[in-house]
N, C-alpha and C positions, 0 to 999 in steps of 0.2 A: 504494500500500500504506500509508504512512505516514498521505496526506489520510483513507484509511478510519479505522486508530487514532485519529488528531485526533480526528474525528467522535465516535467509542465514545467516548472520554474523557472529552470534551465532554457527551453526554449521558448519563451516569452520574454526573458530577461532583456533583450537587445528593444523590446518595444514596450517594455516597464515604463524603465525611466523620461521618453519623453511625454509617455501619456500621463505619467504622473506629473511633471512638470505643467504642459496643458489644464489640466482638473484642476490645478493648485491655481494658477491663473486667473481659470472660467469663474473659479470660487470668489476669488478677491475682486474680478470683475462685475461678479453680479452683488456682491456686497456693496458696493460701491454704488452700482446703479441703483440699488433699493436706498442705501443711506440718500444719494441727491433726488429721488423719487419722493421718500418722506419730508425732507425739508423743505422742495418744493412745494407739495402739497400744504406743509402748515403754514407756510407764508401765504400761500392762495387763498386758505382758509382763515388766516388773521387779516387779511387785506378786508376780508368778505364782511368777517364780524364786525369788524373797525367803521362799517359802513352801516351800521345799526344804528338810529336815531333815537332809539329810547331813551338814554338819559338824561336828554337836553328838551325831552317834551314835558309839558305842563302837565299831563295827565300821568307820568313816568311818579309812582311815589318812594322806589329807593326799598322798599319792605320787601322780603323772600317770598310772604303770606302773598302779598296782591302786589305786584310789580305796576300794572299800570290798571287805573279804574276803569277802560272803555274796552279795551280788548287783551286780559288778562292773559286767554289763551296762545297768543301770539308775541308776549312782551318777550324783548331783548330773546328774540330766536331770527331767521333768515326769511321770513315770513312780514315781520315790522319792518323790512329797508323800505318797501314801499307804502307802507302805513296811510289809508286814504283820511284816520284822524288826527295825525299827528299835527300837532301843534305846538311852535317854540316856545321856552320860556321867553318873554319879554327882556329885551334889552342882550340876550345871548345868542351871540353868532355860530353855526354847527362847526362851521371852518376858519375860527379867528384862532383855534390854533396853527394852522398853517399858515398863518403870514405873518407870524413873530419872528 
Protein backbone atom coordinates (compact mmCIF):
# COMPACT_ATOMS: atom_id res chain seq x y z
CA UNK A 1 0.00 0.00 0.00
CA UNK A 2 2.54 2.60 1.02
CA UNK A 3 5.32 1.32 -2.02
CA UNK A 4 1.98 2.21 -4.23
CA UNK A 5 1.72 6.18 -2.41
CA UNK A 6 5.65 6.38 -2.82
CA UNK A 7 5.04 5.76 -6.50
CA UNK A 8 1.94 8.56 -6.96
CA UNK A 9 4.18 10.83 -5.01
CA UNK A 10 6.91 10.39 -6.95
CA UNK A 11 5.21 10.82 -10.18
CA UNK A 12 3.32 13.85 -9.48
CA UNK A 13 6.08 15.45 -7.77
CA UNK A 14 7.41 17.59 -10.85
CA UNK A 15 3.61 19.01 -11.11
CA UNK A 16 3.21 19.57 -7.13
CA UNK A 17 5.09 22.34 -6.76
CA UNK A 18 3.82 24.60 -9.32
CA UNK A 19 0.38 23.91 -8.60
CA UNK A 20 0.82 24.58 -5.27
CA UNK A 21 2.43 27.73 -5.83
CA UNK A 22 -0.67 28.63 -8.27
CA UNK A 23 -3.52 27.66 -5.30
CA UNK A 24 -1.29 29.65 -2.99
CA UNK A 25 -1.78 32.63 -5.31
CA UNK A 26 -5.40 32.14 -6.40
CA UNK A 27 -5.82 32.14 -2.44
CA UNK A 28 -4.33 35.51 -1.76
CA UNK A 29 -5.95 36.62 -4.85
CA UNK A 30 -9.28 36.02 -4.02
CA UNK A 31 -8.71 37.35 -0.56
CA UNK A 32 -7.90 40.23 -1.61
CA UNK A 33 -10.61 40.67 -4.07
CA UNK A 34 -13.28 39.82 -1.26
CA UNK A 35 -11.31 42.38 1.35
CA UNK A 36 -11.67 45.52 -1.69
CA UNK A 37 -15.25 43.99 -2.55
CA UNK A 38 -16.33 44.44 1.30
CA UNK A 39 -14.89 47.86 1.79
CA UNK A 40 -16.36 48.99 -1.27
CA UNK A 41 -19.57 47.93 -0.49
CA UNK A 42 -19.47 49.62 3.13
CA UNK A 43 -18.49 52.97 1.68
CA UNK A 44 -21.42 52.52 -0.81
CA UNK A 45 -23.56 51.68 1.81
CA UNK A 46 -22.34 54.65 4.37
CA UNK A 47 -22.58 57.12 1.39
CA UNK A 48 -26.32 55.65 1.04
CA UNK A 49 -27.11 56.01 4.88
CA UNK A 50 -25.36 59.52 5.19
CA UNK A 51 -28.17 60.48 2.72
CA UNK A 52 -30.83 59.81 5.37
CA UNK A 53 -32.73 63.15 6.31
CA UNK A 54 -34.06 62.08 9.52
CA UNK A 55 -32.30 63.99 11.99
CA UNK A 56 -32.55 67.29 10.64
CA UNK A 57 -36.59 66.87 10.25
CA UNK A 58 -38.94 68.48 12.61
CA UNK A 59 -40.99 65.49 13.11
CA UNK A 60 -37.38 63.25 13.80
CA UNK A 61 -37.70 63.00 17.84
CA UNK A 62 -34.03 61.50 18.65
CA UNK A 63 -36.11 58.54 21.06
CA UNK A 64 -35.29 54.57 20.14
CA UNK A 65 -39.40 54.17 21.28
CA UNK A 66 -40.73 56.45 18.34
CA UNK A 67 -37.97 57.89 16.14
CA UNK A 68 -40.07 60.01 14.18
CA UNK A 69 -44.12 60.86 14.97
CA UNK A 70 -45.58 60.71 11.06
CA UNK A 71 -43.86 57.77 9.77
CA UNK A 72 -42.35 55.60 12.56
CA UNK A 73 -42.14 52.69 10.29
CA UNK A 74 -39.75 54.07 7.96
CA UNK A 75 -37.58 56.50 10.27
CA UNK A 76 -33.66 56.62 9.68
CA UNK A 77 -33.93 53.24 7.20
CA UNK A 78 -33.30 53.66 3.06
CA UNK A 79 -36.92 54.14 2.76
CA UNK A 80 -36.96 58.11 4.40
CA UNK A 81 -34.13 59.54 1.69
CA UNK A 82 -37.13 60.40 -0.16
CA UNK A 83 -39.55 61.03 2.68
CA UNK A 84 -42.77 62.97 0.89
CA UNK A 85 -43.18 64.44 4.90
CA UNK A 86 -40.12 65.51 5.62
CA UNK A 87 -39.74 68.72 6.96
CA UNK A 88 -36.41 70.84 8.10
CA UNK A 89 -35.83 72.01 11.37
CA UNK A 90 -36.02 75.99 10.82
CA UNK A 91 -33.05 77.80 10.44
CA UNK A 92 -30.83 74.22 9.63
CA UNK A 93 -29.27 73.75 6.43
CA UNK A 94 -29.00 69.53 5.60
CA UNK A 95 -25.79 70.58 3.75
CA UNK A 96 -24.07 73.45 5.64
CA UNK A 97 -21.82 70.82 6.73
CA UNK A 98 -20.37 70.72 3.49
CA UNK A 99 -19.35 74.11 2.83
CA UNK A 100 -17.21 74.66 6.04
Amino acid sequence: MFQLLFVLVHAIQPVLVPLCFLCAWMLLLLIGWSLFSTISTSFTKAKQMHSVPCSNCRYFTGDYRLKCTVQPSIAQTEEAIDCSDYRPIPGFSFHSQDTI
